[in-house]
LUMKELO-231085 format. One line per 5 residues: for each residue x, y negated, z negated of C-alpha. Coordinates in steps of 0.02 Angstrom, whole numbers, always signed. Example, Ala and Ser with C-alpha at 12.3 -4.5 7.8 and 13.67 -1.06 7.14 Angstrom:
residues 2
+615 +225 -390  +684 +53 -357
This chain:
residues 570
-1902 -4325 +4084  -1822 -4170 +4013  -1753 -4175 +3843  -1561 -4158 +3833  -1488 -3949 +3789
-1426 -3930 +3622  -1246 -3901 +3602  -1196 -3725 +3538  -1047 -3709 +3387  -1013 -3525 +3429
-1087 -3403 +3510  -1216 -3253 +3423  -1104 -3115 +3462  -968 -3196 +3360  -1076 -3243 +3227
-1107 -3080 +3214  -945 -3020 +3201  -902 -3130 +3069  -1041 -3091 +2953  -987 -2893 +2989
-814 -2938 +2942  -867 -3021 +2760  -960 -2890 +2737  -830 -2749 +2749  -711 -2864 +2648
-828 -2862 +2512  -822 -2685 +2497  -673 -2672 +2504  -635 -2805 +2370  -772 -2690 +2272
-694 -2528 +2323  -546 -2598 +2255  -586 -2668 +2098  -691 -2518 +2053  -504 -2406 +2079
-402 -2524 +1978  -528 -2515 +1845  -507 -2318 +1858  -319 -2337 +1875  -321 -2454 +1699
-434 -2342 +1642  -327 -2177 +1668  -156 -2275 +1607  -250 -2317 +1451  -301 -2161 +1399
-133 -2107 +1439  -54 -2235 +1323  -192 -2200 +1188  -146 -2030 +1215  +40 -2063 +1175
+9 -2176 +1037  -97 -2027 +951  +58 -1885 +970  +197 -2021 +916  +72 -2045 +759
-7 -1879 +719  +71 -1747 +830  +155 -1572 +762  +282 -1555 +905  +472 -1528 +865
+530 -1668 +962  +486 -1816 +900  +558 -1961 +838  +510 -2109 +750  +333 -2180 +708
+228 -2119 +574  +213 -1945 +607  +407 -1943 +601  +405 -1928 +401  +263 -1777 +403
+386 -1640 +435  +301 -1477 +536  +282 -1388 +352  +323 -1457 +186  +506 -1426 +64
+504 -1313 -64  +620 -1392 -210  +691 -1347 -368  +620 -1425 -537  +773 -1543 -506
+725 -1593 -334  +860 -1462 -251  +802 -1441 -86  +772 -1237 -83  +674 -1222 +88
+673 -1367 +227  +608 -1367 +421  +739 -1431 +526  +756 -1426 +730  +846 -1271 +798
+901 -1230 +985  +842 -1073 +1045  +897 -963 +1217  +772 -880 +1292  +793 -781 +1472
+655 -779 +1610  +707 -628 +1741  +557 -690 +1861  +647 -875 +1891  +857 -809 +1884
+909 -837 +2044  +1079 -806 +2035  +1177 -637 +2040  +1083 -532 +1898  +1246 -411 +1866
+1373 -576 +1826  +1243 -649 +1717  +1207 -510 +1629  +1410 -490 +1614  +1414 -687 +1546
+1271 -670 +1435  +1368 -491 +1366  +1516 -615 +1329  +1446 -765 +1259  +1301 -661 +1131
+1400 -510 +1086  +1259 -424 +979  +1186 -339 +1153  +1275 -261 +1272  +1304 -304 +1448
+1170 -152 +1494  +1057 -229 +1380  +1054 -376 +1483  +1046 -314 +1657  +904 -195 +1583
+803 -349 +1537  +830 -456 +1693  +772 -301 +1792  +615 -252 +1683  +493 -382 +1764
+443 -441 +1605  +401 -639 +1606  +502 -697 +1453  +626 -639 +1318  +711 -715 +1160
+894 -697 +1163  +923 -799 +1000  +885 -909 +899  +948 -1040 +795  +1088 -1062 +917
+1256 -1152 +881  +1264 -1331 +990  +1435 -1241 +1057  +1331 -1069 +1130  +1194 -1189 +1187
+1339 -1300 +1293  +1391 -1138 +1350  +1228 -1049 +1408  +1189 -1215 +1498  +1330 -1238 +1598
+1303 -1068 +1657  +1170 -1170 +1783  +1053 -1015 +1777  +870 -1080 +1806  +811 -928 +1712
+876 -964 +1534  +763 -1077 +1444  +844 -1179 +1304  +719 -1248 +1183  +716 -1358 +1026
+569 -1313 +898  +571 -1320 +714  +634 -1161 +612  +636 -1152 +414  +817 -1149 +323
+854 -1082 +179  +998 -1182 +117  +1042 -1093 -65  +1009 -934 +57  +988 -778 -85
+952 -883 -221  +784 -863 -290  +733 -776 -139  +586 -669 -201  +532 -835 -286
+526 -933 -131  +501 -814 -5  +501 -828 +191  +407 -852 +339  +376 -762 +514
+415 -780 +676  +281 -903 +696  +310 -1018 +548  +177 -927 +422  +217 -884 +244
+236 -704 +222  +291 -685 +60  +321 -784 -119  +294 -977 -125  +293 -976 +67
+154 -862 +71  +65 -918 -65  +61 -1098 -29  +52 -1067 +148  -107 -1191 +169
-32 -1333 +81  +129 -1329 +167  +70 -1308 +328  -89 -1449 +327  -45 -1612 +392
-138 -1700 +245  -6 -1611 +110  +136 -1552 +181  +218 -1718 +148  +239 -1674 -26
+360 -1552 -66  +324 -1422 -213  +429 -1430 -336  +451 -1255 -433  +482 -1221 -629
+647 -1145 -572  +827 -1229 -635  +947 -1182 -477  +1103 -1185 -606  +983 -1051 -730
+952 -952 -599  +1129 -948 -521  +1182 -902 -702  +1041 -781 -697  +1091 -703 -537
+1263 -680 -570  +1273 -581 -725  +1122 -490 -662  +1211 -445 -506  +1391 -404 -587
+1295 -259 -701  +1233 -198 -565  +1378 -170 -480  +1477 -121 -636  +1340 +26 -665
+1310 +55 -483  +1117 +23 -518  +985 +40 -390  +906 -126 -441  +899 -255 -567
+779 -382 -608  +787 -529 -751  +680 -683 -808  +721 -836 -897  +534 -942 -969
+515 -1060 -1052  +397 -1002 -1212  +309 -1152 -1245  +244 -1204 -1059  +250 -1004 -974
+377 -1109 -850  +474 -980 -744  +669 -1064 -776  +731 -919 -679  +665 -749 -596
+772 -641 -493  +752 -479 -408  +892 -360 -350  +964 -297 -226  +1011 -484 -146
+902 -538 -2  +935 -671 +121  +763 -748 +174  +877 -845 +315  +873 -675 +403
+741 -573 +279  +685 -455 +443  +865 -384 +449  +864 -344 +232  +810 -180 +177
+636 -127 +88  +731 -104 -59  +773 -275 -31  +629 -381 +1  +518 -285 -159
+503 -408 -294  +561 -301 -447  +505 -458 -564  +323 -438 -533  +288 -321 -421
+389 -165 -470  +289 -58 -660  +412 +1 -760  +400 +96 -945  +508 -27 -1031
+540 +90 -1168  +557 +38 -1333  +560 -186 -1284  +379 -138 -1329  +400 -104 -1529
+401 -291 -1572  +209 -282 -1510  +156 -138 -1603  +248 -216 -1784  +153 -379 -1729
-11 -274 -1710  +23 -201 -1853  +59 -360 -1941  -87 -449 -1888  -212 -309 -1935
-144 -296 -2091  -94 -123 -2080  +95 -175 -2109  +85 -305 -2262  +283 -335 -2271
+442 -258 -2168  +477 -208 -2343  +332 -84 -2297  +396 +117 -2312  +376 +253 -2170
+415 +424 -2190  +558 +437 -2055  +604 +648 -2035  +736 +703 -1926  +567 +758 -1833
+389 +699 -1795  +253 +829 -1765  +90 +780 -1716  -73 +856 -1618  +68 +954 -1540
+194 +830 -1490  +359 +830 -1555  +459 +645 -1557  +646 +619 -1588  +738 +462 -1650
+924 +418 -1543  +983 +359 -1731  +879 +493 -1837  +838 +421 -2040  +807 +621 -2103
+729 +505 -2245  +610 +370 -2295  +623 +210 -2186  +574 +22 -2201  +483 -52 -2058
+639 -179 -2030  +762 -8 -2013  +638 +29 -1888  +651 -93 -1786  +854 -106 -1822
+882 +58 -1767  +726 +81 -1643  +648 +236 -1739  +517 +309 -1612  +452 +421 -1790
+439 +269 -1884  +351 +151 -1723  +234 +317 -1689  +153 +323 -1854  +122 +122 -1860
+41 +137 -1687  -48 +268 -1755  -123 +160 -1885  -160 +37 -1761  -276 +144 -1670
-313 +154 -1487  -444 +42 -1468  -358 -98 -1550  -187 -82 -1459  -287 -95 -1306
-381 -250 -1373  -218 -323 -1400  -119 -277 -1248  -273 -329 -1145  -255 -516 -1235
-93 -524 -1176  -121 -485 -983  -22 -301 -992  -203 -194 -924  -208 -309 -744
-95 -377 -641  +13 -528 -702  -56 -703 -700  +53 -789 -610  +47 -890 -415
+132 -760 -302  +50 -629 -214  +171 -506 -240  +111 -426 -421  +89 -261 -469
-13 -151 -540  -7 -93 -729  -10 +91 -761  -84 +130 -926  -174 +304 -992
-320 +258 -951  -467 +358 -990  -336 +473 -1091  -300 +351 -1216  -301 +468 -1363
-213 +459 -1511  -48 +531 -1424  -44 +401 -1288  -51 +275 -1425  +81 +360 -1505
+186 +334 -1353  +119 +173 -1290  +183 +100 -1459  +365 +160 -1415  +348 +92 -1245
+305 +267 -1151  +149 +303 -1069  +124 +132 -1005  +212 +46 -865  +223 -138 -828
+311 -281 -737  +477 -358 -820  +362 -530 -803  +244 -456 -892  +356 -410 -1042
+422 -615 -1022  +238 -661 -1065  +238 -534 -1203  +392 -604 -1312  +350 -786 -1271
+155 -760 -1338  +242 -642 -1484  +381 -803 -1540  +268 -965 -1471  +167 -968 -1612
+60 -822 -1556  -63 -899 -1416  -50 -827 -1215  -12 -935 -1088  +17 -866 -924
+177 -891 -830  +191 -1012 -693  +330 -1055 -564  +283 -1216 -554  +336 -1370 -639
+232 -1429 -783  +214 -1602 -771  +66 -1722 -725  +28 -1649 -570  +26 -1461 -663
-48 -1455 -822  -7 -1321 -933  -113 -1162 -910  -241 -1131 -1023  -194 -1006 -1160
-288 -904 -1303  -232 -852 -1464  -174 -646 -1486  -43 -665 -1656  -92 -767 -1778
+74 -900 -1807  +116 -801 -1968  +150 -636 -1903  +240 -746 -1749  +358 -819 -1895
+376 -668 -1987  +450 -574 -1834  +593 -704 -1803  +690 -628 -1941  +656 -443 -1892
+717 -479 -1729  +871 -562 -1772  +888 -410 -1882  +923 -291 -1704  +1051 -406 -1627
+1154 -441 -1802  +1151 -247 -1857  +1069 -147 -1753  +1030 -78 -1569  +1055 -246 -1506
+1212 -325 -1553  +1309 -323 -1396  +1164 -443 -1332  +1236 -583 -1482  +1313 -745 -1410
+1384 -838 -1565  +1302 -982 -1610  +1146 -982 -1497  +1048 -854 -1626  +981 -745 -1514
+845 -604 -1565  +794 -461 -1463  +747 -277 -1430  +815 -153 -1320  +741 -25 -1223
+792 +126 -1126  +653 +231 -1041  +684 +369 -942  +619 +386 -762  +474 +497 -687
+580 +623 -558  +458 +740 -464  +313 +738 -599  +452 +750 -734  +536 +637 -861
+732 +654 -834  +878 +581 -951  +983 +597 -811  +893 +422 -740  +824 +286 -856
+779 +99 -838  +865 +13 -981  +786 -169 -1029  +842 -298 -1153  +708 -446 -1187
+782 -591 -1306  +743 -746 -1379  +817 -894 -1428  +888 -987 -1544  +780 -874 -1631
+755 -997 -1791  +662 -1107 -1666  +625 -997 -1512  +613 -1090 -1359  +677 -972 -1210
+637 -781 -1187  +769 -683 -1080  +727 -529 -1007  +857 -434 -896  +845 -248 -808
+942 -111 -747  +853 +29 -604  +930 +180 -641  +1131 +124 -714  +1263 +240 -722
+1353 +285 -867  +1577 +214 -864  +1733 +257 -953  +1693 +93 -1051  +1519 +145 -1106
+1586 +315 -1180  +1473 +400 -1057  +1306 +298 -1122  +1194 +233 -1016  +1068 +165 -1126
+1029 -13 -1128  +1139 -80 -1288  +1273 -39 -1175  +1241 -82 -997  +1112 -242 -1001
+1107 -308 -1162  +1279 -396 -1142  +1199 -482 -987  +1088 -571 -1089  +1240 -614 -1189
+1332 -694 -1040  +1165 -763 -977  +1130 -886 -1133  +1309 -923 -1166  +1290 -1004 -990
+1118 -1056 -976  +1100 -1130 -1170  +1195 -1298 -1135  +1104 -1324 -990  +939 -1320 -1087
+1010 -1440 -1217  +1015 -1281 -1346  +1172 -1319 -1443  +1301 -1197 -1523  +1274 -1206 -1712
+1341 -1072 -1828  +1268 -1154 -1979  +1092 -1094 -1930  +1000 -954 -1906  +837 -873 -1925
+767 -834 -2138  +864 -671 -2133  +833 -654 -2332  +662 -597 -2274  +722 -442 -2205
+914 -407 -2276  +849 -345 -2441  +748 -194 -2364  +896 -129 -2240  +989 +8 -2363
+1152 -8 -2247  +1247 -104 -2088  +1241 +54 -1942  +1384 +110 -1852  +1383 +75 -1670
């Protein structure tokens, strides 16, 4: 008997077919996992990417998140915390002739009307010249950037980046300085500090500067009137502070705008303060009676010079302005600013140790101080005979930087020790710089008094602001005109202290080149012209450095009256 057929549940060609089917669905499930693992993948890094720019990136558009408080370069502020340079966001217009599509004669007409400073052949010149890309401005106003846009011109580009403002504009501009195109420091603090305002890790801390906005407004102004008044090529002026070398104020003249610094002049952008040499005439007397003083060649301003109508010596003949034609004390010296008297003290001095001494206070290299901008002394060099010290101790012969003679009068009055100037603020973060001592304290103390002396009686005394006891020295140099010394052009200087019976602030001001008025009697020198600056200047600046008016003091003047013979007439 046959045994029964067994009963099939689906056929082998179906089988088949499903077993293809699973299989192609399971690579497709794979095939599809494995691209929404790529797609995750690609979103994340995306997202990872975005989280890194919102927290750490340097473009101009961003907004909130950390890297929202790090601006794209760090604020420059006052010693106050005035804001004196900032980055903000700016719109600028820029053209692209390769993507204008419209008619290129009416834009060029539109662009002529709405950005005046080019002309509408300007325009059609540049939308014709191939080139790829031009700036038309920058910094545009939100009402010229509504205007170019509705213009509907695919070829002008309007773009927000960050720009540096300059909100006090001309105010300490040679202090701060600028940047370029390109947002790099090309002069002053800018330059200077270019690294630590630009790095990410500092440029969220602002640095703060020595300088007083309302000292150096003060400065500025009276600086800037003179030089109007005596139609002077330049002026320059410092206010320090003696003790610390802090720069209060430093200004250079003529004005610059570092808003718009590539449209000032040469003239302009030179930093008279530090990097223009000057002989500062006779401001440098007060050094060579400190020398003096310290070497014991002078014992007392009581001290006698022969003082002739005439010097002769090893063939050079010096005059005096306010000629003795007799015998002289050392303070009617300095009252009356006898180049006889100074010439025969330097003279006792001796080259080597003037040199030793201007050396230890930074006048034989360039001055210490941050900014780049610092020029180079001129001295005799390897002629430094016996005349050039002559002339070196009436301020002739040897040419230096206005900051330099700062330094000078706030080592001579400090208490004799050198610290070199600094325009930034002493505090915790800035320490003092290290100084070294050049006058002993009592030849500083001893010329207080002589000091005083010029500004009560002599050279001086249009420099005096009543109650604020200032001391001083004038100087009037004339200028070196085709490989010749001419009266005809001088550089007249005053440098003052005070309240001199407990010096705290030098004052230095200078005039390029004044003119002589009908209210100067047809002088030029610098009793007339600069020293009342410096008389404005602290009657301004005093009460805003705590320095009270007090007529009931005043340097030791019994030191020094007894051995002037006479008061001078002006």
């Amino acid at each position: 008997m046959n045994a029964p057929t067994p009963a099939l549940v689906a056929r082998p060609e179906r089988l088949r077919l499903v077993g293809q089917r699973r299989q192609i669905l399971a690579i497709v499930h794979q095939r599809l996992m494995f691209g929404l693992i790529v797609y995750a993948a690609i979103i994340a890094i995306i997202a990872l990417r975005l989280l890194y720019l919102a927290a750490f990136g340097d473009h101009a558009g961003r907004r909130g998140g950390p890297g929202a408080l790090i601006p794209p370069r760090g604020d420059i502020v006052d010693r106050d915390g005035r804001p004196l340079a900032s980055s903000i966001d700016v719109w600028s217009i820029a053209l692209q002739p390769p993507r204008v599509i419209g008619d290129k004669l009416a834009l060029a007409r539109n662009l002529a009307r709405l950005m005046p400073d080019k002309d509408e052949a300007s325009y059609f010149a540049m939308l014709r010249s191939g080139k790829p890309f031009f700036y038309l401005q920058r910094r545009a106003s939100p009402q010229l950037v509504e205007a170019v846009n509705a213009l509907g011109e695919p070829g002008l580009a309007l773009e927000r980046s960050p720009d540096r403002l300059y909100p006090q504009t001309s105010l300490a501009a040679h202090v701060i300085g600028y940047t370029d195109i390109d947002g790099r420091g090309v002069a002053g603090i800018e330059r200077a500090y270019d690294k630590q305002l630009s790095d990410p890790a500092t440029r969220g801390q602002p640095i703060t500067l020595s300088i007083s906005s309302k000292v150096q407004q003060a400065l500025e102004n009276e600086l800037n009137a003179a030089m109007i008044e005596f139609s002077a090529i330049g002026a320059a002026g410092v206010v320090m502070d003696i003790h610390t070398g802090e720069l209060l104020a430093m200004t250079s003249l003529p004005k610059l705008n570092p808003n718009i610094a590539g449209q000032g002049s040469p003239e302009a952008r030179f930093n008279r303060a530090t990097s223009g040499v000057y002989e500062l005439g006779s401001t440098f007397k007060p050094f060579t009676v400190g020398m003096a003083m310290d070497l014991g060649v002078v014992k007392s301003v009581g001290q006698i010079y022969n003082c002739p109508k005439e010097f002769r010596y090893a063939g050079v003949v010096v005059h005096d302005t306010h000629p003795f034609g007799r015998a002289c004390s050392v303070a009617e010296i300095m009252e009356e600013s006898s180049n006889i008297g100074m010439a025969q003290i330097a003279l006792q001095v001796g080259a080597a140790r003037q040199k030793a001494f201007l050396g230890k206070m930074g006048f034989l290299s360039p001055v210490e101080i941050e900014l780049k901008e610092r020029g180079r002394t001129l001295t005799p060099g390897n002629d430094w005979g016996e005349v050039a010290t002559m002339t070196v101790g009436y301020g002739h012969g040897i040419a230096v930087t206005p900051l330099h003679l700062a330094t000078g009068y706030a080592t001579l009055f400090n208490g004799g020790v050198y610290h070199p100037a600094t325009i930034l603020k002493v505090d915790r973060h800035h320490a003092v710089g290290a100084g070294h001592r050049v006058f002993s304290e009592a030849t500083s103390y001893k010329m207080r008094a002589l000091l005083r002396l010029v500004v009560m009686k002599g050279t001086g005394r249009k420099a005096d602001a009543p109650g604020y006891r200032i001391g001083g020295k004038t100087g009037t140099a004339e200028k070196l005109l085709n490989g010749h010394y001419t009266s005809s052009a001088v550089v007249t200087t005053f440098a003052g202290v005070f309240p001199m019976d407990e010096p705290r602030y030098v004052v230095v001001a200078m005039l390029d080149d004044p003119k002589a008025t009908k209210d100067t009697y047809g002088f030029h020198t610098a009793g007339w012209n600069v020293a009342p600056v410096v008389s404005r200047t602290v009657s301004r600046i005093a009460p805003m450095l705590g320095v009270r008016p007090d007529m009931n003091r005043d340097a030791n003047m019994a030191e020094v009256m007894p051995f002037v013979h006479e008061a001078k007439a002006p």
